[in-house]
DOMAR-693262 format. One record per residue (C-alpha): residue number from 1; residue in one letter; y, x, z. Coordinates in steps of 0.05 Angstrom, whole numbers. Layout:
<lumkols>
k->NUM, r->A, north->Y, east->X, up->Z
...
</lumkols>
This chain:
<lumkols>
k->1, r->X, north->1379, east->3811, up->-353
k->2, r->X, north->1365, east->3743, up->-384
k->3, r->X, north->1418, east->3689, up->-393
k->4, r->X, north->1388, east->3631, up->-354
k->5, r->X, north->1404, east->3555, up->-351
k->6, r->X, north->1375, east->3495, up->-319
k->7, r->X, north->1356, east->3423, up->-333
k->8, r->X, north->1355, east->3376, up->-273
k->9, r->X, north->1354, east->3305, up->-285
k->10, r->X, north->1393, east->3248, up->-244
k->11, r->X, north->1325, east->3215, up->-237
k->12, r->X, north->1254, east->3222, up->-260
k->13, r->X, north->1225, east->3217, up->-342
k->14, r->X, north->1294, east->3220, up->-362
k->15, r->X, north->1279, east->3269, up->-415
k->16, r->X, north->1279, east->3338, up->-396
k->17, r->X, north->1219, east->3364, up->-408
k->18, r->X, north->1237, east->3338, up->-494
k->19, r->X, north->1307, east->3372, up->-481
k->20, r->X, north->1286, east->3441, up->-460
k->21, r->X, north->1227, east->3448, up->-515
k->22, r->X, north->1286, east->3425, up->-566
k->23, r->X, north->1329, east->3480, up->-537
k->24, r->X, north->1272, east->3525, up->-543
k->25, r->X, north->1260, east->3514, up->-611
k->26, r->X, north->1337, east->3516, up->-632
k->27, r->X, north->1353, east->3581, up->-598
k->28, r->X, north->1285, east->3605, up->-622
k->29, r->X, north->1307, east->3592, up->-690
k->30, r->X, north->1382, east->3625, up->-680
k->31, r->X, north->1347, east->3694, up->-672
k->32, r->X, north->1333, east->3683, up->-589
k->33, r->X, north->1277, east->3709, up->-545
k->34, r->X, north->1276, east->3653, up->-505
k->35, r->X, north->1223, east->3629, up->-449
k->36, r->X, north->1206, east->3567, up->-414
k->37, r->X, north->1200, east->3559, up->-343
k->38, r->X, north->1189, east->3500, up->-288
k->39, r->X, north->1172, east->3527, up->-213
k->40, r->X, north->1139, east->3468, up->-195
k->41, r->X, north->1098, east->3419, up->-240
k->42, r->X, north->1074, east->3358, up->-216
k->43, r->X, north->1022, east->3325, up->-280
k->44, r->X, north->949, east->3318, up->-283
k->45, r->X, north->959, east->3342, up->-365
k->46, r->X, north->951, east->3418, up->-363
k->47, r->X, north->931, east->3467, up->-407
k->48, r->X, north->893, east->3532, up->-400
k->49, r->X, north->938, east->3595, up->-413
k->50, r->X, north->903, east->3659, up->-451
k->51, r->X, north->901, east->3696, up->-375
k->52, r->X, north->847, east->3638, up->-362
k->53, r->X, north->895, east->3603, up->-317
k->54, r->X, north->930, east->3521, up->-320
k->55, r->X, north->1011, east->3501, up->-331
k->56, r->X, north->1032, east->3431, up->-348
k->57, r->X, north->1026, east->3409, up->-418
k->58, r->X, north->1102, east->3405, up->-419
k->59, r->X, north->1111, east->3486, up->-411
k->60, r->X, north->1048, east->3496, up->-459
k->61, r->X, north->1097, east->3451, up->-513
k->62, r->X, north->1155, east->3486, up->-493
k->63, r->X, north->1125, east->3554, up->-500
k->64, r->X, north->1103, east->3530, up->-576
k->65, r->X, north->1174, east->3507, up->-591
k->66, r->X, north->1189, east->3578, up->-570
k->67, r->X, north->1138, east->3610, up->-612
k->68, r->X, north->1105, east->3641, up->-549
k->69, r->X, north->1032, east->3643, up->-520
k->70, r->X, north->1036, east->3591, up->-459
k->71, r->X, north->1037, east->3638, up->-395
k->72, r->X, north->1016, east->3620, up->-323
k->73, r->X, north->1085, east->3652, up->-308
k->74, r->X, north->1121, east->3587, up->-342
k->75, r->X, north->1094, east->3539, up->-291
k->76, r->X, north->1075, east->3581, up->-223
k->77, r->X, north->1059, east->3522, up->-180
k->78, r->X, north->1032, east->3460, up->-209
k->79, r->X, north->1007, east->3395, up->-164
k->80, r->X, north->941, east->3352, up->-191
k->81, r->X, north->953, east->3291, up->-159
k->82, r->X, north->882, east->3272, up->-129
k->83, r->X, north->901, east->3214, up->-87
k->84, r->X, north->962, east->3166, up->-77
k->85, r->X, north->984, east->3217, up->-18
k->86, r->X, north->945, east->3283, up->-37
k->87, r->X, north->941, east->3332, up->-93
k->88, r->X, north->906, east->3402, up->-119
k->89, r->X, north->958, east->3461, up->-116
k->90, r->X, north->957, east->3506, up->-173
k->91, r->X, north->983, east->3570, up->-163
k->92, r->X, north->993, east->3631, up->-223
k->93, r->X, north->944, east->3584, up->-253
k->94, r->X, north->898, east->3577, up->-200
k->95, r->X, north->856, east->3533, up->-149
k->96, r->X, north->905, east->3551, up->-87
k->97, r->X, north->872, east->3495, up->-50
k->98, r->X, north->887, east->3423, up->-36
k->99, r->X, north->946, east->3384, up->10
k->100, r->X, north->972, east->3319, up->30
k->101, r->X, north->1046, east->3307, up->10
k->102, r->X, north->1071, east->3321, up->87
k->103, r->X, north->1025, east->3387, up->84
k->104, r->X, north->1053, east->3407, up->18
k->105, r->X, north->1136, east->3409, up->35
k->106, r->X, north->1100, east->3465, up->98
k->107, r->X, north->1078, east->3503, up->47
k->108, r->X, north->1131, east->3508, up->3
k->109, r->X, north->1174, east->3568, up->32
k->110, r->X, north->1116, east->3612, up->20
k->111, r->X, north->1105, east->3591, up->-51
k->112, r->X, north->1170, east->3611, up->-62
k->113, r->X, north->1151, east->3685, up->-74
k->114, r->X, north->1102, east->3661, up->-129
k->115, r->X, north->1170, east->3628, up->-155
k->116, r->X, north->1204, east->3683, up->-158
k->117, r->X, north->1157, east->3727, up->-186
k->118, r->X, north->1135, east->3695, up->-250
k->119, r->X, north->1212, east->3683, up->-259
k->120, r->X, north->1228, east->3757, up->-251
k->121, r->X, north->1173, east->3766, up->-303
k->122, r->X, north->1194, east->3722, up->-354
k->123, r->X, north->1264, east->3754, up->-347
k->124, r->X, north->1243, east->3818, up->-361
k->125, r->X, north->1215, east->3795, up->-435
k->126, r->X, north->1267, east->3741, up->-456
k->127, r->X, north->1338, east->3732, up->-471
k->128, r->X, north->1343, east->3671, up->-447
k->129, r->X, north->1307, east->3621, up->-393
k->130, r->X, north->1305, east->3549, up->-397
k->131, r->X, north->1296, east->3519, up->-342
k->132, r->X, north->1263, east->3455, up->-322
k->133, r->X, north->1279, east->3422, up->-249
k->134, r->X, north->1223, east->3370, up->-228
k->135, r->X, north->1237, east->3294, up->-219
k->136, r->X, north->1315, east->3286, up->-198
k->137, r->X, north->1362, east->3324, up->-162
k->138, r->X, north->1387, east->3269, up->-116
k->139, r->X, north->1318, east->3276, up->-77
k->140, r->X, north->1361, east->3301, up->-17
k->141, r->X, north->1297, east->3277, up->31
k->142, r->X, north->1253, east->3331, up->-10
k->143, r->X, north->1318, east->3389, up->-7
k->144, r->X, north->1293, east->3423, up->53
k->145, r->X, north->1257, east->3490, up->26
k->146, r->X, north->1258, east->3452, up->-45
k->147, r->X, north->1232, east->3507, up->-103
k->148, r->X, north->1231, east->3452, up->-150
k->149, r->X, north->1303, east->3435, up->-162
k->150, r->X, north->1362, east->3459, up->-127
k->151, r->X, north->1327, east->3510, up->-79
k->152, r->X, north->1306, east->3552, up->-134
k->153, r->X, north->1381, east->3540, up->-172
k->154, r->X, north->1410, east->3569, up->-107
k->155, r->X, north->1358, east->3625, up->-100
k->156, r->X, north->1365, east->3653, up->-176
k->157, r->X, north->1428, east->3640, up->-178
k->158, r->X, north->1425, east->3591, up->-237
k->159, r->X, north->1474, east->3549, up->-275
k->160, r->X, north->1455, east->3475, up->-281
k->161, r->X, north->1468, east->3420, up->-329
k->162, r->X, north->1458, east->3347, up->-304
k->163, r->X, north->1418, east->3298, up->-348
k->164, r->X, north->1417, east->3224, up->-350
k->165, r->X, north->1375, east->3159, up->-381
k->166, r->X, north->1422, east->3113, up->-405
k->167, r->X, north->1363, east->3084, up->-438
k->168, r->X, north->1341, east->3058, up->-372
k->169, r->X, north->1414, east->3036, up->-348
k->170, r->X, north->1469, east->3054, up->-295
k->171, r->X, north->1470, east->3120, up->-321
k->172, r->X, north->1539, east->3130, up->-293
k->173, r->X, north->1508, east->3105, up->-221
k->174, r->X, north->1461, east->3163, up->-231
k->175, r->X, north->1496, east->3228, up->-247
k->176, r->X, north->1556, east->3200, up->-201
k->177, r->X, north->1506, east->3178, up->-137
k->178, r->X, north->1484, east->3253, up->-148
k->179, r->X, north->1534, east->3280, up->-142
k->180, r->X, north->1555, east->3245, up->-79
k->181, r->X, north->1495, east->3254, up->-39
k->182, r->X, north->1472, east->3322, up->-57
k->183, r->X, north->1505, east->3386, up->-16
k->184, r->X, north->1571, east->3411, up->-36
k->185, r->X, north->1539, east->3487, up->-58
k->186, r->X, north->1503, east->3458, up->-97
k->187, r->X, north->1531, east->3424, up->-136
k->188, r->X, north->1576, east->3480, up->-143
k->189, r->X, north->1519, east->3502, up->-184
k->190, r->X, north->1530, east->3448, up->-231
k->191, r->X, north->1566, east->3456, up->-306
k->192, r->X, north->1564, east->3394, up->-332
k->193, r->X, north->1527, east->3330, up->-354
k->194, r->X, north->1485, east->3311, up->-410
k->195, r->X, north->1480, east->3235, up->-425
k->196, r->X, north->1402, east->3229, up->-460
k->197, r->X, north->1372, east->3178, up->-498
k->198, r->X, north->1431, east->3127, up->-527
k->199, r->X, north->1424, east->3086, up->-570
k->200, r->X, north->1476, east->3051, up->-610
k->201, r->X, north->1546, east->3087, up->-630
k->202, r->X, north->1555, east->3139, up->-575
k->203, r->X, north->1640, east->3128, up->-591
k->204, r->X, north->1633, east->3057, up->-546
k->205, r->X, north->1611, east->3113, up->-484
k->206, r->X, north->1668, east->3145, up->-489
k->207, r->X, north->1698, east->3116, up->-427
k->208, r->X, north->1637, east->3117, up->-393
k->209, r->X, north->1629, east->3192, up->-405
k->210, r->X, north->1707, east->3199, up->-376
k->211, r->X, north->1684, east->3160, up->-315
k->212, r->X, north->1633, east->3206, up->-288
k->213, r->X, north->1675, east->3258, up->-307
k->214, r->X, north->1728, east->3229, up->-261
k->215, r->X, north->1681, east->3210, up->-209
k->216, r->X, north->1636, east->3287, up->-205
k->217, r->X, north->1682, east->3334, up->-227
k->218, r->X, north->1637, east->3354, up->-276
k->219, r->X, north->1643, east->3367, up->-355
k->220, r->X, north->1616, east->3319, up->-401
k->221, r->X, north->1577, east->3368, up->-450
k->222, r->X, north->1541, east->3313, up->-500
k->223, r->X, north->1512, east->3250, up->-520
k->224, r->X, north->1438, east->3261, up->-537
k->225, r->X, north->1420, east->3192, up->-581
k->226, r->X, north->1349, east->3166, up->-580
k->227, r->X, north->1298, east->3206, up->-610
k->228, r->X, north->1242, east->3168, up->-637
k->229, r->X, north->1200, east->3222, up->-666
k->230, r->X, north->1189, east->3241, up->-590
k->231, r->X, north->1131, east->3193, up->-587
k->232, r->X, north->1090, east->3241, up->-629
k->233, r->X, north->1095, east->3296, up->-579
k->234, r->X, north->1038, east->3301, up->-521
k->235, r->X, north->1064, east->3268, up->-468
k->236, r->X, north->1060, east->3297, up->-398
k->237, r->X, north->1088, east->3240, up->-357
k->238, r->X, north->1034, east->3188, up->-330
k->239, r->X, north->1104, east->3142, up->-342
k->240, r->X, north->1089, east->3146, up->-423
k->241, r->X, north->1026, east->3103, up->-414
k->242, r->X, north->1069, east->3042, up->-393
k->243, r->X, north->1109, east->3049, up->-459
k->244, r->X, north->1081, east->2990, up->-507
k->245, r->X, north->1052, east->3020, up->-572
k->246, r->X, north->1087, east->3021, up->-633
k->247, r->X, north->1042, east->3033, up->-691
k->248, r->X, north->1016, east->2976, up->-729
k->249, r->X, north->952, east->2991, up->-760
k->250, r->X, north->908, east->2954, up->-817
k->251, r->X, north->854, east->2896, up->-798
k->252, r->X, north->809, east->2942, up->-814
k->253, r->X, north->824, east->3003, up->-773
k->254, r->X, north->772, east->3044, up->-726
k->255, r->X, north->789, east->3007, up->-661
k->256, r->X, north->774, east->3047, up->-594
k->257, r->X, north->780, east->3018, up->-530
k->258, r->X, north->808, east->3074, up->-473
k->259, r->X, north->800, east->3044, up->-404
k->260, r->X, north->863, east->3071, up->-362
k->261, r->X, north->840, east->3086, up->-295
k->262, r->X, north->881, east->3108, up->-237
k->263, r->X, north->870, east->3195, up->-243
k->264, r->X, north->867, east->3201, up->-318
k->265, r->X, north->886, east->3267, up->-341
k->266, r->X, north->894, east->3298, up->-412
k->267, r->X, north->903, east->3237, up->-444
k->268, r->X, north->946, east->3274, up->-494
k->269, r->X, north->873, east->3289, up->-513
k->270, r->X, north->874, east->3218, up->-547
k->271, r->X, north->944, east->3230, up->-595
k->272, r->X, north->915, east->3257, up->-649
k->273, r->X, north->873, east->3199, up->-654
k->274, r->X, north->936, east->3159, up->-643
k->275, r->X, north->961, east->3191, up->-696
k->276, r->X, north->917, east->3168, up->-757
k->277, r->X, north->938, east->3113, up->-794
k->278, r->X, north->873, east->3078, up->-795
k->279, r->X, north->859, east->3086, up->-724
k->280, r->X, north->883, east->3024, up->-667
k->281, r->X, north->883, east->3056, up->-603
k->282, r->X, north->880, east->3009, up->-549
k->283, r->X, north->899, east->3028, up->-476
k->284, r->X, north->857, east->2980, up->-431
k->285, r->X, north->887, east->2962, up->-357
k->286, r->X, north->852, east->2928, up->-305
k->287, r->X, north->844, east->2853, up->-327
k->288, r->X, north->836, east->2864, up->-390
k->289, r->X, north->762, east->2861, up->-415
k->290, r->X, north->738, east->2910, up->-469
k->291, r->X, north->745, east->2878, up->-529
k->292, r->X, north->689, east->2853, up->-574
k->293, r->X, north->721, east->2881, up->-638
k->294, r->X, north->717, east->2953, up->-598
k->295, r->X, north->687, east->3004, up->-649
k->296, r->X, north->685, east->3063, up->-596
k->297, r->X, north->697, east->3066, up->-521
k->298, r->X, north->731, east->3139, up->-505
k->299, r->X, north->726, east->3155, up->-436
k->300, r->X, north->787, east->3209, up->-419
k->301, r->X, north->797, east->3266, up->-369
k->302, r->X, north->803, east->3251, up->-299
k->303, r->X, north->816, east->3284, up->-242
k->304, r->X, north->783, east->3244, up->-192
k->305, r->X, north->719, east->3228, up->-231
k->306, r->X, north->682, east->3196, up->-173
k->307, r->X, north->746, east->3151, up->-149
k->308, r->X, north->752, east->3130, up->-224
k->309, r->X, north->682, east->3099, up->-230
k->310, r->X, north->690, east->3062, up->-175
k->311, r->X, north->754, east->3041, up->-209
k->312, r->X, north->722, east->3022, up->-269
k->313, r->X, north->668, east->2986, up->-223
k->314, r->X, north->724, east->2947, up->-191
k->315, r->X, north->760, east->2930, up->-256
k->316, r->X, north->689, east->2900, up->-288
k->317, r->X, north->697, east->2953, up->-343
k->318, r->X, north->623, east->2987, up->-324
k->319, r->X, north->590, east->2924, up->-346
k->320, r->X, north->625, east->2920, up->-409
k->321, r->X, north->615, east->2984, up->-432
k->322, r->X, north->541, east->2984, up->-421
k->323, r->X, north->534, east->2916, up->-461
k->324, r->X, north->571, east->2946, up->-514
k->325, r->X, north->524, east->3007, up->-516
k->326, r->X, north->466, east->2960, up->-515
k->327, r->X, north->493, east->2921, up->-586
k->328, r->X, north->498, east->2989, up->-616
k->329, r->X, north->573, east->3005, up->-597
k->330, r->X, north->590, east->3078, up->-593
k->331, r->X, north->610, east->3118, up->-529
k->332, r->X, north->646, east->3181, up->-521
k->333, r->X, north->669, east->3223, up->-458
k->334, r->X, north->720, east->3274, up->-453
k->335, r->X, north->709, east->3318, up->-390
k->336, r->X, north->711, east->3274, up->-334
k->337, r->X, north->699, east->3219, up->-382
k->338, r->X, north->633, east->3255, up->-398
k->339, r->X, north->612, east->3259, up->-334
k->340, r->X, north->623, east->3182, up->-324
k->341, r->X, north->574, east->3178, up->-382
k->342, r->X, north->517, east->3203, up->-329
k->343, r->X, north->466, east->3166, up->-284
k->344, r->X, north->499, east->3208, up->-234
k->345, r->X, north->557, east->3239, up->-203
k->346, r->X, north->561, east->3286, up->-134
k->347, r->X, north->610, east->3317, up->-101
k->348, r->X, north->579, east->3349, up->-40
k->349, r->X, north->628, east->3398, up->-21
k->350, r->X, north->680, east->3349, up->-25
k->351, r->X, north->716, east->3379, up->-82
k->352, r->X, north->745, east->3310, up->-107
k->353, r->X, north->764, east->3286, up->-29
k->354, r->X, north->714, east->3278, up->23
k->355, r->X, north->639, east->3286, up->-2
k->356, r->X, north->608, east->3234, up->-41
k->357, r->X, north->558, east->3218, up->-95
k->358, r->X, north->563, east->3152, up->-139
k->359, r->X, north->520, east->3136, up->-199
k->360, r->X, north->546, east->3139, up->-275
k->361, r->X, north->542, east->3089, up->-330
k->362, r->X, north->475, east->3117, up->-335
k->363, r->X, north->491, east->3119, up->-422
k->364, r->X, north->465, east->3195, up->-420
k->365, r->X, north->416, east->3225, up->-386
k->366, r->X, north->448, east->3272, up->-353
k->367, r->X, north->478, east->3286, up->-289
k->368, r->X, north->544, east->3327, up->-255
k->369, r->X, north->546, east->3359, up->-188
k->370, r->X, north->623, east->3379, up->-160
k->371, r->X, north->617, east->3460, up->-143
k->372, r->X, north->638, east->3528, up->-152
k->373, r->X, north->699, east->3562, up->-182
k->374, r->X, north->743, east->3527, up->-233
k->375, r->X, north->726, east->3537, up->-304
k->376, r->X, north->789, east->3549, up->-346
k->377, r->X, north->768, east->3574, up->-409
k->378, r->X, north->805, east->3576, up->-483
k->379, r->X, north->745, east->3557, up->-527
k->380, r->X, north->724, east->3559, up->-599
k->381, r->X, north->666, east->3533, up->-630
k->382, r->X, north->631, east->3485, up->-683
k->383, r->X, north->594, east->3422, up->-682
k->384, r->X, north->527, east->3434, up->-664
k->385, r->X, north->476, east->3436, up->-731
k->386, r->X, north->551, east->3438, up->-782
k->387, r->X, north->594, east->3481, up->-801
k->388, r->X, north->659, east->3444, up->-776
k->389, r->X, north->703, east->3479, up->-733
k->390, r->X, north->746, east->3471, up->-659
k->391, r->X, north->780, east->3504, up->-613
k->392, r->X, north->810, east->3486, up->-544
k->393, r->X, north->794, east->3490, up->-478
k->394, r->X, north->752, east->3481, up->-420
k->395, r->X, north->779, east->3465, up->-350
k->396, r->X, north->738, east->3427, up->-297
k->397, r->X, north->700, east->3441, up->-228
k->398, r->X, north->632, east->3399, up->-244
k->399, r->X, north->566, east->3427, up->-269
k->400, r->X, north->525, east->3383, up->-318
k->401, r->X, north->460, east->3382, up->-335
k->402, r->X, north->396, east->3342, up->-362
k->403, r->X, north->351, east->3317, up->-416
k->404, r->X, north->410, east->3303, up->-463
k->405, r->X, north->436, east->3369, up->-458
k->406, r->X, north->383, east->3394, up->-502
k->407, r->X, north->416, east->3350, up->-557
k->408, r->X, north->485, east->3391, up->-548
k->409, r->X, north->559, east->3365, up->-575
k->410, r->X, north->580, east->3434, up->-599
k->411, r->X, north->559, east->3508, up->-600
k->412, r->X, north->620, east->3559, up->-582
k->413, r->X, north->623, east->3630, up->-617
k->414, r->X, north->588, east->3666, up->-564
k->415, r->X, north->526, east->3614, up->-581
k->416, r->X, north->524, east->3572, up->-515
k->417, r->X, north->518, east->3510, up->-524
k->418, r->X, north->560, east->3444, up->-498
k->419, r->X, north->565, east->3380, up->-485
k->420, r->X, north->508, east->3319, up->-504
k->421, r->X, north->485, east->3265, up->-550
k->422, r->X, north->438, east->3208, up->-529
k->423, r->X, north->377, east->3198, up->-578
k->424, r->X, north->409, east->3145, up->-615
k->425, r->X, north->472, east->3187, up->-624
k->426, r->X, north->507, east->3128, up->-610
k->427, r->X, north->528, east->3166, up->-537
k->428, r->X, north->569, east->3240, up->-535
k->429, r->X, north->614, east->3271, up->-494
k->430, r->X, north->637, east->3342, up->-489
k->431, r->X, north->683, east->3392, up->-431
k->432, r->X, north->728, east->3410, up->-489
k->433, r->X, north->804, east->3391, up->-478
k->434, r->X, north->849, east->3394, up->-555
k->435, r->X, north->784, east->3366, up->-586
k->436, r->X, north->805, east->3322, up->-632
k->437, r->X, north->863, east->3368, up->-655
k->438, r->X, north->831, east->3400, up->-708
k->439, r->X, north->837, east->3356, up->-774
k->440, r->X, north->778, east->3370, up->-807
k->441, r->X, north->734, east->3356, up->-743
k->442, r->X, north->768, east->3293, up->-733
k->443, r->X, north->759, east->3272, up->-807
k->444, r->X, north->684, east->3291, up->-797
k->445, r->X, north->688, east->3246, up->-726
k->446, r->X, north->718, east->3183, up->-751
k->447, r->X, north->661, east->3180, up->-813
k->448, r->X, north->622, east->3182, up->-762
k->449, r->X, north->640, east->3124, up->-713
k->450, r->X, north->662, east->3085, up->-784
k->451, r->X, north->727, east->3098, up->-796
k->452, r->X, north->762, east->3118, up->-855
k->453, r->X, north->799, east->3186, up->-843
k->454, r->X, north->861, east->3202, up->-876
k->455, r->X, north->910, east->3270, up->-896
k->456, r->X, north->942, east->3265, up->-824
k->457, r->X, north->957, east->3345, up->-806
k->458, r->X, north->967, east->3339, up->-726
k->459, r->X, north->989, east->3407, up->-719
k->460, r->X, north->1039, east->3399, up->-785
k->461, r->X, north->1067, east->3335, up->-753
k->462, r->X, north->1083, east->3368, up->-687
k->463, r->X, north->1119, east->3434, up->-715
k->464, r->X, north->1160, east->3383, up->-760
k->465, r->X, north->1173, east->3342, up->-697
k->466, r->X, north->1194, east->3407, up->-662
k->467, r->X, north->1238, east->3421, up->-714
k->468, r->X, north->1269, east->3359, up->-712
k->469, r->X, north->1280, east->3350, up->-647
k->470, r->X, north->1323, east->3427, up->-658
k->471, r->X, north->1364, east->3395, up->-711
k->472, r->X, north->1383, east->3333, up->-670
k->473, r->X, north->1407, east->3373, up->-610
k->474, r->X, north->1446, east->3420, up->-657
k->475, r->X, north->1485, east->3352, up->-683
k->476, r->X, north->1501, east->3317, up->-620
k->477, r->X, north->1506, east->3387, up->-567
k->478, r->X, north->1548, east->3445, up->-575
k->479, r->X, north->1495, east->3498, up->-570
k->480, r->X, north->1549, east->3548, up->-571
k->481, r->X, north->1582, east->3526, up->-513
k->482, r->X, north->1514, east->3515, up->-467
k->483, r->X, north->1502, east->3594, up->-477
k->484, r->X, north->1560, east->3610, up->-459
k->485, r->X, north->1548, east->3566, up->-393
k->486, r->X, north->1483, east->3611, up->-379
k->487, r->X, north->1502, east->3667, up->-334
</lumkols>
């Protein structure tokens, strides 16, 4: 049997999901066979698992920092918020169907079994599971047939370690207040508590880390300080987007413009873009007009392509990207970014919500109708017409086609083609998520929107991160001593 420990947090985005791929990688590297695993997912950022299925990004980095494939079992039940009240359930990596929050909590004691299954699996294979609850364990109004957090630690029987964001403040308000309002066998459950994200000298906390241990009972097992490198990592939360960036860039960087619109998804699409040196990546909200400066406009996933144009209607944004198409400005669509690119968008089935149609930016001629089975493919592939090389994956519900289609983006190894260019080649988009993560293609991309590329490695910079982030929980945690907490 596998030694198994969980991560619950005192509140949401304070840092688990960076915690448990850190473990990951440090046990990984100490000889362990060690697995990620969150029962329930909430994220719009997925990726598509080699058994064709979707887990959030966060287990698909996790499973990396372990050195594993990522594995529908490591996230068996993942929500797609479509709506402020509604989402898409994902279960073993697939379309289970749709629910409203109130429907959802119904549901939850039969998703369970799923649970429990791809748990027992993992098990089987590892030494050790990491476990990752969802949002905080105070949510005492969610704790009725919860398999997210507490429900599951009570049903496998598994140890858990309390984190909080001092970063954010109160910290000692959290981890104490959870202790107080969540149920006494529960928190039985609990071996102690992990202060995350300090910064400063962690010697001035040393009263506050006696305090909650007065106040909970519990054992202080760390002070995690800040990790800055973290910003290089995809992001999962929808919460990194309000973070201010960091990077300063030269006058004469590639400038691209992403409007932020209310479903994106995969934006982690856009880091290694982020990444280069000579690249400003600017995230637009509503208010803010595009830019005149704007080299490219890069239109993201989203999950709700039909609610977002009308968001980008309503924010003004439609306008300006069509005048900067008409002075020669450069467009490109990710997914449902791609589809926005159309004259025309229809979801007739209601796929999206209830069954609509609403026309595109009309910048390719092309159009996208909302039906059949999901597509959740791993992909591979060239540029269409070079020799320059991707891989990633496919994962949407729409079909597109057109007149532009004949110019395609890319041609995959089995020799279908994807994606399209407008005449002028001014206008491309393309279905395949991880795009840009390939250097050479996105040396060969910037040349061609005008940039200057540079030596940035994406994929060396996020092992070294990885590795990084093992080495600065081996200095301020007692590995040691958090095995020997995993029963």
């Amino acid at each position: 049997m596998a030694r198994k420990l969980m991560f619950q947090g005192a509140g949401s985005d304070v840092g688990k999901s960076l915690l448990v791929a850190g473990l990951c990688r440090a046990y990984t590297r100490r000889g362990f066979k060690v697995a990620p695993f969150k029962p329930q997912n909430m994220s719009n950022n997925a990726a598509v698992t080699e058994e064709g299925g979707e887990i959030g990004l966060a287990q698909a980095l996790q499973a990396r920092a372990a050195g594993l494939t990522p594995s529908v079992h490591m996230n068996p039940v993942l929500l797609k918020p479509q709506s402020e009240t509604g989402s898409q359930i994902i279960v073993a990596g697939r379309v289970f169907g749709s629910a409203h929050a109130a429907e959802f909590q119904k549901l939850k004691p039969q998703l369970l079994a799923a649970v429990m299954e791809s748990f027992d699996k993992l098990s089987a294979g590892a030494d050790l599971v990491l476990v990752e609850g969802a949002g905080s364990a105070s949510e005492i109004n969610l704790r009725a047939n919860d398999i997210a957090n507490m429900g599951f630690a009570r049903r496998a029987g598994c140890p858990v370690i309390i984190i909080g964001d001092i970063d954010r403040g109160g910290v000692i308000a959290q981890i104490a207040g959870t202790k107080l309002v969540i149920d006494p066998e529960d928190a039985a459950l609990v071996r102690g508590f992990i202060v995350n994200k300090f910064r400063g000298d962690p010697t001035l906390f040393a009263a506050g880390m006696q305090a909650i241990e007065k106040h909970t009972g519990w054992r202080g097992l760390g002070i995690v300080p800040y990790f800055p490198q973290a910003r290089y990592l995809p992001a999962e939360d929808s919460m990194a987007l309000e973070r201010p960036a960091t990077k300063e860039s030269p006058a004469d960087s590639l400038k691209i413009a992403v409007p932020v619109l209310p479903h994106i998804s995969n934006f982690n699409d856009l880091d290694p873009l982020a990444g280069e040196p000579n690249i400003n990546v600017l995230m637009l909200r509503p208010g803010m007009p595009l830019p005149v400066e704007t080299d490219l406009v890069l239109l993201p996933g989203s999950k709700a392509t039909i609610a977002d144009l009308k968001a980008m209607s309503a924010a003004g944004w439609d306008v300006d990207i069509k005048a900067h198409a008409r002075r020669g400005g450069k467009v490109f669509g990710l997914c449902g970014g791609y589809q926005m690119l159309g004259r025309l968008v229809r979801d007739p089935l209601g796929v999206e919500g209830a069954p609509d149609a609403v026309a595109g930016l009309g910048l390719l001629d092309i159009e996208t109708e909302m039906a059949g089975e999901k597509i959740l493919e791993r992909v591979t592939g060239h540029l269409a017409g070079t020799a320059v090389s991707f891989s990633g994956f496919e994962m949407h519900m729409g079909r597109t086609q057109g007149p532009d289609c004949a110019r395609p983006l890319v041609t995959f190894a089995d020799g279908r083609q994807g994606g399209a260019v407008s005449p002028d080649r001014n206008i491309a988009g393309t279905y395949v998520h991880g795009f840009f993560d390939d250097d050479v293609l996105r040396r060969n991309f910037i040349e061609r929107f005008g940039g200057k590329p540079s030596g940035f490695s994406y994929d060396a910079k996020i092992e070294a991160v990885l590795d990084g982030l093992a080495k600065h929980l081996e200095r301020h945690l007692d590995l040691n001593l958090l095995l020997s907490l995993a029963d």
